[in-house]
C-alpha positions in Angstrom: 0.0 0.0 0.0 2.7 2.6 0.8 4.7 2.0 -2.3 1.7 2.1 -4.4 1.3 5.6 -2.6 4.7 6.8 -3.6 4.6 5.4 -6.9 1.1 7.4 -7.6 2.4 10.4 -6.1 5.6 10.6 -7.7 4.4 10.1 -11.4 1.9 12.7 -10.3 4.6 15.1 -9.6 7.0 13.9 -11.7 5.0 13.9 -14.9 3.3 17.3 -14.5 6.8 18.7 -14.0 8.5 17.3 -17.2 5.6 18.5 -19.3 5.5 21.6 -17.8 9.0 22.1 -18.9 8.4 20.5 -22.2 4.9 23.0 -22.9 5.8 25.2 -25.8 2.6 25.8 -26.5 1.6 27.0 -23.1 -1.4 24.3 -23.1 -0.5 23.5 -19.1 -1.8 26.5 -16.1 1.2 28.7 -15.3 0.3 28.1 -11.5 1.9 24.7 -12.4 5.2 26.2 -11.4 4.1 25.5 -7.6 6.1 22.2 -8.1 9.2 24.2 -8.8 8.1 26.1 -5.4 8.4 23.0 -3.1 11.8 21.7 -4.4 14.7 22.0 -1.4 16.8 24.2 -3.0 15.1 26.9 -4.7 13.2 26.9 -1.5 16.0 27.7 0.4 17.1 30.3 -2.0 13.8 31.8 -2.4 14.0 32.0 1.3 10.5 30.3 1.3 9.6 29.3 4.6 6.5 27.1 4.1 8.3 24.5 1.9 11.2 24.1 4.0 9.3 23.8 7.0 7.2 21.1 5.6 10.3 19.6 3.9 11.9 19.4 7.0 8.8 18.4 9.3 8.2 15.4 6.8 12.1 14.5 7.0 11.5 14.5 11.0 8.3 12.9 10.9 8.6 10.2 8.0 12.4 10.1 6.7 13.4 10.9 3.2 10.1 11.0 1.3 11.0 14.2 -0.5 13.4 12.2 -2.1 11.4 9.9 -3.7 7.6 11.4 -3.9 8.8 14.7 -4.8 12.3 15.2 -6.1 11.5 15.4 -9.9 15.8 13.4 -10.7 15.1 10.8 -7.5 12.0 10.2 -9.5 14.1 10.0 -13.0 16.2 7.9 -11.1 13.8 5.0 -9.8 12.3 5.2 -13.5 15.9 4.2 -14.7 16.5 1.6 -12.0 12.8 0.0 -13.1 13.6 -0.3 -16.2 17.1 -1.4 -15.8 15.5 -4.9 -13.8 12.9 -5.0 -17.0 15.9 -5.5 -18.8 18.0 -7.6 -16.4 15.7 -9.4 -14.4 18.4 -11.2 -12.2 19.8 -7.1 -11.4 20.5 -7.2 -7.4 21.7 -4.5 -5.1 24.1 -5.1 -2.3 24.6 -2.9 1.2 27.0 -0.5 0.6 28.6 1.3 3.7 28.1 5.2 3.8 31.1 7.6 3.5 30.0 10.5 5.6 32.9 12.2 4.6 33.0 12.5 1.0 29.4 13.5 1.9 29.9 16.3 4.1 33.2 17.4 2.0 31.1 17.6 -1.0 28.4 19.8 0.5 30.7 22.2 2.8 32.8 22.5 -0.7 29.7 23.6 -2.4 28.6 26.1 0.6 31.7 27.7 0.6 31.8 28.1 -2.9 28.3 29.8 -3.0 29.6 32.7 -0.7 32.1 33.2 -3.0 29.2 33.9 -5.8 29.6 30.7 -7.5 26.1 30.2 -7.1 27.0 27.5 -10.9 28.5 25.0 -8.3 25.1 24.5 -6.1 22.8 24.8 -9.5 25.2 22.1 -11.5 24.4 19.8 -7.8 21.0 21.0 -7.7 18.6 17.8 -8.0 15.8 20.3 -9.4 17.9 22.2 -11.4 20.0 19.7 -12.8 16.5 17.8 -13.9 15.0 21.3 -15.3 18.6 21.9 -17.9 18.3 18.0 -19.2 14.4 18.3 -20.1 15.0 21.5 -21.6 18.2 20.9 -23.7 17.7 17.4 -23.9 14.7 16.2 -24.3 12.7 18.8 -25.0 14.6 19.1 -28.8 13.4 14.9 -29.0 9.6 16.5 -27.8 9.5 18.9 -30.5 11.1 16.9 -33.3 8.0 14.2 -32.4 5.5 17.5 -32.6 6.5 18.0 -35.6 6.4 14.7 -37.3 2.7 14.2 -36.5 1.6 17.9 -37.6 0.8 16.5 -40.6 -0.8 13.4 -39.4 -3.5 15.5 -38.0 -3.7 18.3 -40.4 -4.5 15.6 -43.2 -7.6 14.7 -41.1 -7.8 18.3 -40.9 -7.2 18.9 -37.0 -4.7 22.1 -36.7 -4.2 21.6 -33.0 -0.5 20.8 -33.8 2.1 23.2 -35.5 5.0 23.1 -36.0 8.4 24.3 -34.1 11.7 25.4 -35.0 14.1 23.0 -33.3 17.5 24.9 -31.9 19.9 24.6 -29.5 19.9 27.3 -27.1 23.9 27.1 -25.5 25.9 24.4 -26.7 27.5 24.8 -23.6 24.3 24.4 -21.4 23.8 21.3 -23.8 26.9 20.1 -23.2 26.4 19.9 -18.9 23.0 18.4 -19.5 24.2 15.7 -21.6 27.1 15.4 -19.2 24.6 14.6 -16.0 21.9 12.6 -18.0 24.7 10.6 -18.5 26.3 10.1 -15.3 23.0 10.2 -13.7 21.8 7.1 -15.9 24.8 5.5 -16.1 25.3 5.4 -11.7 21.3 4.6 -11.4 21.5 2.0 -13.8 24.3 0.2 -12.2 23.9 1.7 -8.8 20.6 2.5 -7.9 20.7 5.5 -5.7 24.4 5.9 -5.2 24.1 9.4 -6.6 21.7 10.8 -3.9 23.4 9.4 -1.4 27.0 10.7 -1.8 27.1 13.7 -4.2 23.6 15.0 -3.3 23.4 18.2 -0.9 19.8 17.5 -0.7 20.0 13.6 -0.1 23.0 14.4 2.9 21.0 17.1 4.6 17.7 15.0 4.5 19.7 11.8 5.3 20.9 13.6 8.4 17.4 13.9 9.4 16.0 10.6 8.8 18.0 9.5 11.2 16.0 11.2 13.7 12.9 11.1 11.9 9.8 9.4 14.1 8.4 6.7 11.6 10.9 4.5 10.4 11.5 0.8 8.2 11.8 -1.2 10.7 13.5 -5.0 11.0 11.7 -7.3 13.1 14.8 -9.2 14.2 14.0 -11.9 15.9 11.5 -13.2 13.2 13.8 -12.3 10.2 15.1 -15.6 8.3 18.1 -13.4 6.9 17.2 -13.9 3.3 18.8 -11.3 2.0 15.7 -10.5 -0.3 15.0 -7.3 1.0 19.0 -6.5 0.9 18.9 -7.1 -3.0 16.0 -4.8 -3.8 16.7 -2.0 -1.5 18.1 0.4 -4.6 19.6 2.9 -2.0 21.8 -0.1 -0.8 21.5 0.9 3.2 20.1 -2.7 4.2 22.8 -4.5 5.8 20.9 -8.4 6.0 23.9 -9.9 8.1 23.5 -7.3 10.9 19.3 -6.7 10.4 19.8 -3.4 10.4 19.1 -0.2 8.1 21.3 2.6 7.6 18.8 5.6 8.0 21.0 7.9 6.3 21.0 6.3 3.0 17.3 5.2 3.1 15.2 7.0 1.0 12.0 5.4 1.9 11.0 4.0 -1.2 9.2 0.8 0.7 10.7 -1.7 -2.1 12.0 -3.6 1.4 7.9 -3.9 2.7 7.0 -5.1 -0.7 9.4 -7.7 -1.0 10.1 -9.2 2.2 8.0 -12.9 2.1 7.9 -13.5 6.0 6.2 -9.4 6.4 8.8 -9.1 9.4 9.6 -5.3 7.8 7.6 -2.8 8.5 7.2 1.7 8.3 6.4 2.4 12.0 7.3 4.4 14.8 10.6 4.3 16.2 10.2 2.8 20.0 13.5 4.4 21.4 16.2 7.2 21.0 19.0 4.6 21.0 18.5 3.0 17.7 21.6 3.7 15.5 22.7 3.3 12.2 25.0 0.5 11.4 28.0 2.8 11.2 27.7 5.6 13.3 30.1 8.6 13.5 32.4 8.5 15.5 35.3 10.5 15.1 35.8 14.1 15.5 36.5 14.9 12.1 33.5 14.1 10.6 31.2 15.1 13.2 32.9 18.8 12.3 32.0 18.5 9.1 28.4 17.5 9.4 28.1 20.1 11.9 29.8 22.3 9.2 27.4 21.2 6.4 24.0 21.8 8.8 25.5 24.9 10.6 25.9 26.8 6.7 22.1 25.9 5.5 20.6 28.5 7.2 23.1 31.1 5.9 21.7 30.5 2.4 18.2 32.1 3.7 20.0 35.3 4.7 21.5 36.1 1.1 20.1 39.7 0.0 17.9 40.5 -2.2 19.4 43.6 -3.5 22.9 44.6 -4.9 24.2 47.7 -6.0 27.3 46.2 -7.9 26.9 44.2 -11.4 29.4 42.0 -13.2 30.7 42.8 -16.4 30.7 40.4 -19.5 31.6 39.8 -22.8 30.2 40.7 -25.9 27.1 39.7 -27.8 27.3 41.3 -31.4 27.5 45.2 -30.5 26.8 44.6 -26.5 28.7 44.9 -23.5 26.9 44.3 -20.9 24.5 41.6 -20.7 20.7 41.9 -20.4 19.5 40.3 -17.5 15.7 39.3 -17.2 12.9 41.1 -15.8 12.5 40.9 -12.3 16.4 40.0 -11.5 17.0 43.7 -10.1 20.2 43.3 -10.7 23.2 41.1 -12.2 25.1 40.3 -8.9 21.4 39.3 -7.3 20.7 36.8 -10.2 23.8 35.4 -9.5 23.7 34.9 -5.9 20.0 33.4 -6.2 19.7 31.5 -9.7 20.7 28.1 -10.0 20.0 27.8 -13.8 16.9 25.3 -13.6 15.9 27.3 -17.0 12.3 27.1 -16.2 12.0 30.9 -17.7 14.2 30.0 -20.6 11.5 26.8 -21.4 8.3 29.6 -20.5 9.5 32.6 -21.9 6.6 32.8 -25.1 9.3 35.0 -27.3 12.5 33.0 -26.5 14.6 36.2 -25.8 15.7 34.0 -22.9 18.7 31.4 -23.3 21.6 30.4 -21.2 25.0 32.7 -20.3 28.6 31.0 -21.1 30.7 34.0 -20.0 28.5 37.1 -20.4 28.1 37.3 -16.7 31.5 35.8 -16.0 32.7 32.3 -14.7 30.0 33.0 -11.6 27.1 33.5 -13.9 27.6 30.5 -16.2 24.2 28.7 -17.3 21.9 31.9 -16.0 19.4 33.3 -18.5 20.0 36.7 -20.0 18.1 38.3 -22.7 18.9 38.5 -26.2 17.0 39.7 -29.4 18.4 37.8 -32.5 14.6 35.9 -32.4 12.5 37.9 -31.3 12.2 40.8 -28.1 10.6 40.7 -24.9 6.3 41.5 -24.7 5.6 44.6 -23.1 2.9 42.8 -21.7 4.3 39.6 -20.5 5.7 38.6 -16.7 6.0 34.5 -16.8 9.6 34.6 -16.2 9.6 36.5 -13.3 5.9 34.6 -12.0 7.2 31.2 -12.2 11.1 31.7 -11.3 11.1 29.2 -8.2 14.2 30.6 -6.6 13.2 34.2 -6.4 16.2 35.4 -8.5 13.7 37.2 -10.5 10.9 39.3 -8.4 7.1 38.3 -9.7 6.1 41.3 -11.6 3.2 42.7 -12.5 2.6 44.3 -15.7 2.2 47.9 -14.6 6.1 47.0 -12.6 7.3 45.2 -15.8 6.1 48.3 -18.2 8.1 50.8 -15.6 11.1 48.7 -15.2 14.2 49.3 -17.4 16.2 46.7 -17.7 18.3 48.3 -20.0 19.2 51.3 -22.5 18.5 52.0 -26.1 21.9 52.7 -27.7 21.4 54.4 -31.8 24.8 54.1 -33.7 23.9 56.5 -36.6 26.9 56.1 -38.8 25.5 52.6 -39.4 22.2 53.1 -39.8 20.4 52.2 -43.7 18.9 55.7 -44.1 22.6 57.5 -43.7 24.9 54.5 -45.6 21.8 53.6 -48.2 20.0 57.1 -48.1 16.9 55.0 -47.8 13.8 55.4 -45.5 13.5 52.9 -42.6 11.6 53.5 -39.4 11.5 49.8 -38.7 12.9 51.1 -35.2 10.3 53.5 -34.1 7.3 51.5 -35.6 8.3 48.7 -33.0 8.6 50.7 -29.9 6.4 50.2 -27.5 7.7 53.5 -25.4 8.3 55.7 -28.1 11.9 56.0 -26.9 12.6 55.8 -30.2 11.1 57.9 -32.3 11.3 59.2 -36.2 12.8 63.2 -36.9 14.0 65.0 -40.0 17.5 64.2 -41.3 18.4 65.4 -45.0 16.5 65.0 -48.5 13.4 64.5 -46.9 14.4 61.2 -45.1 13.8 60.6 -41.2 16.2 59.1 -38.9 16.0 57.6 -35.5 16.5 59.8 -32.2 16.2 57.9 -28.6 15.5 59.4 -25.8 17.2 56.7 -23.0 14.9 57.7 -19.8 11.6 56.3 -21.3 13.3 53.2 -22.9 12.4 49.7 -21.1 14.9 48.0 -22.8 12.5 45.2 -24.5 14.8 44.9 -27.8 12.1 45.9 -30.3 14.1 48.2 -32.1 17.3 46.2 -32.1 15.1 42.6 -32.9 14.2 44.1 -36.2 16.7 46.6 -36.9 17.9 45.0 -40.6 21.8 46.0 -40.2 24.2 43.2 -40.2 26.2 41.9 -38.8 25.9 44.4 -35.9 22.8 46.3 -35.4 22.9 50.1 -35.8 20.7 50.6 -32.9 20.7 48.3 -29.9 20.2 47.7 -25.7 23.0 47.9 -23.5 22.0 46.2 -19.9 21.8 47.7 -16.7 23.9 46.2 -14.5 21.4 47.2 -12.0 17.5 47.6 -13.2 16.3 51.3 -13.0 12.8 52.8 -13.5 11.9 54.3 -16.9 10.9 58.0 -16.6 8.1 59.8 -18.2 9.0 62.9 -19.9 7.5 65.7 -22.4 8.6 63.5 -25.9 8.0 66.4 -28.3 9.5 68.9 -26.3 12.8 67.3 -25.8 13.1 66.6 -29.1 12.7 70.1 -30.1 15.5 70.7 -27.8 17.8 68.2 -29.2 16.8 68.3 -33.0 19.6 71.4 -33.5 22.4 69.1 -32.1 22.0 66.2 -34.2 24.2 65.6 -37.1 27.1 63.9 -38.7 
């Protein structure tokens, strides 16, 4: 019964997550991104009590269910292992003593890094994150490419619900890390079960610290136990040790395979009778007990990173831009990179793909993070998904009247470049797609206009630059703002007046 009610929760979960991430077409609510919400991590960075609490409460209470009922790459993960024993039937697991200090190191290592801003170390360990880059380099590309071959399938019976979708790759490098985990992720669940969670994990060693306190537990009837090692062989987190009938709580991950196997029904989930019931190899030394008092101690420093900076990171260049464009709602570039962890959930949502991945715009720190960029499109005036469903907090929910007074950036004209001075042609293109008037048309020479920009009003949305037809580099374009600003309101006709006499070649 209880590993039917894991199995029906997790698939819940797990398969409303995947498509969410997979929904181009925006066919799934946008409140979906709740299950981003209640993942460890981004809860911790978002700061967000509620989840953590219950996190934690259901870690104290019941042991590590969050790894396997909601945990969207534990979920992948017992998916793999499944059909890993469809294919080798005679697949058994063996116990597999812990190592609490490659544990520990691993997760102090990571801490320590974060505080030093590279935030890329705990999104590249991330269980949520690491899950959200592989759907949406990986197999979103294989989800698309299957849209597309039954388009016509249903056109021909004359059902349009289907379209088709141009299939890209967004970072080669972001591609490249995702292909990199799906890989080692398969490759040690296949083989391993769930030695992934267990040692390299943050989550699984923080939550595996708790179960072993937690108040329901498997338990071993002892004396009644045949030591048939059953149990032993189908426990995938390997933390059954059949020749001492014991259960190494930190490594169990509560997935009730044990219950469902065990012929005699001498293992059971209840409550634990006594505060002297150990794991099989309990810490002892001094060492690590510093370093899992290290690892717990630095968790609750993550909930008192800022939300505001004043300072922004300088990149590299895209085309004619030197400083990156970072999204709606990030306030600046230093606070994306101290809160995101690159799950791309606003790169998969964002409706006019302005969003894709960093290499080195933001620097070595903001590898991975989304920044804006207009070669397909530009960002809605209207639109605030990335900044609603951003589970971390790294970008602030907006609302539209916020979003159409926020600047994330600046218009920048480069005149000497622009088709109505080289060609002598009209163009306009510019202005027409404004939706701030920032940049508007005035008079230039043989009865041609030419673009003027006034930078206060301009919101930065990449209209002008998105359709600006000079190539390679655009004559107009956005430089970011390495911290967001608000767009002022001024008298557009009058200033232009005032200006008019000063512009010229």
């Amino acid at each position: 019964m209880l590993k039917k009610l894991r199995v029906t929760i997790a698939v819940l979960v797990f398969g409303l997550l995947t498509l969410y991430f997979l929904d181009f077409a925006d066919i799934l609510p946008v409140k979906l991104h709740v299950l981003g919400h209640i993942q460890f991590i981004p809860a911790l960075m978002s700061r967000n009590i509620v989840p953590i609490a219950f996190i934690i409460i259901c870690a104290l209470l019941f042991g590590r269910v969050y790894c396997s009922f909601i945990c969207p790459m534990g979920i992948f993960k017992d998916m793999l292992n499944r059909c890993s024993k469809s294919i080798c039937s005679k697949k058994k697991f063996a116990y597999r003593r812990d190592n609490p200090i490659l544990r520990w190191s691993i997760a102090a290592v990571s801490l320590i890094l974060f505080f030093l801003g590279l935030t890329v170390v705990i999104g590249v360990l991330d269980p949520f994150s690491a899950y959200g880059r592989i759907v949406v380099h990986v197999f979103s590309p294989i989800y698309m490419f299957a849209n597309n071959i039954i388009v016509p399938i249903f056109n021909n019976f004359g059902n349009h619900s289907f379209y088709k979708v141009k299939i890209e790759v967004l970072s080669i490098f972001s591609l490249s890390v995702a292909l990199l985990t799906l890989i080692i992720i398969s490759v040690l669940a296949w083989t391993k079960g769930r030695i992934y969670c267990n040692t390299i994990c943050p989550v699984g060693t923080v939550l595996g610290f708790l179960n072993k306190f937690s108040l329901f537990k498997i338990k071993i009837n002892k004396e009644k136990c045949t030591s048939c090692g059953i149990c032993e062989t189908k426990c995938k987190a390997s933390c059954i040790d059949v020749k001492t009938k014991s259960i190494d709580y930190k490594q169990c991950v509560n997935c009730f395979n044990c219950i469902n196997s065990c012929n005699e029904r001498v293992i059971s989930f209840a409550m634990s009778k006594n505060k002297s019931e150990k794991s099989p190899d309990v810490d002892k030394s001094k060492r690590k007990f510093l370093l899992m008092g290290l690892g717990v101690a630095a968790i609750p420093k993550v909930l008192e990173a800022g939300f505001d900076s004043e300072n922004g990171v300088e990149a590299g260049i895209e085309q004619s831009r030197t400083i990156p464009i970072s999204p709606p709602g990030s306030v600046s570039t230093e606070r994306l990179m101290r809160r995101c962890t690159s799950c791309h959930l606003c790169v998969s949502k964002c409706p006019s793909k302005v969003l894709k991945p960093a290499f080195m715009e933001y620097g070595i720190g903001g590898m991975m993070m989304p920044m804006m960029h207009f070669e397909k499109g530009f960002c809605n005036y209207d639109c605030t998904i990335c900044s609603s469903v951003c589970p971390n907090r790294a970008l602030i929910a907006l609302t539209k009247d916020q979003k159409h007074r926020l600047q994330v950036g600046k218009v920048v004209f480069i005149p000497e470049i622009c088709v109505v001075h080289t060609e002598g042609t009209s163009c306009g293109a510019c202005s027409e797609h404004c939706p701030t008037q920032a940049v508007k048309m005035i008079p230039y020479k043989d009865g041609l206009t030419i673009p003027y920009i006034d930078v206060d009003i301009c919101v930065g949305c990449g209209g002008c630059e998105y359709i600006c037809p000079v190539r390679p580099y655009r004559a107009i374009h956005v430089e970011g703002n390495k911290v967001h600003q608000e767009a002022k309101p001024f008298a557009v006709d009058e200033k232009i007046e005032m200006e008019i006499k000063d512009f010229g070649f």
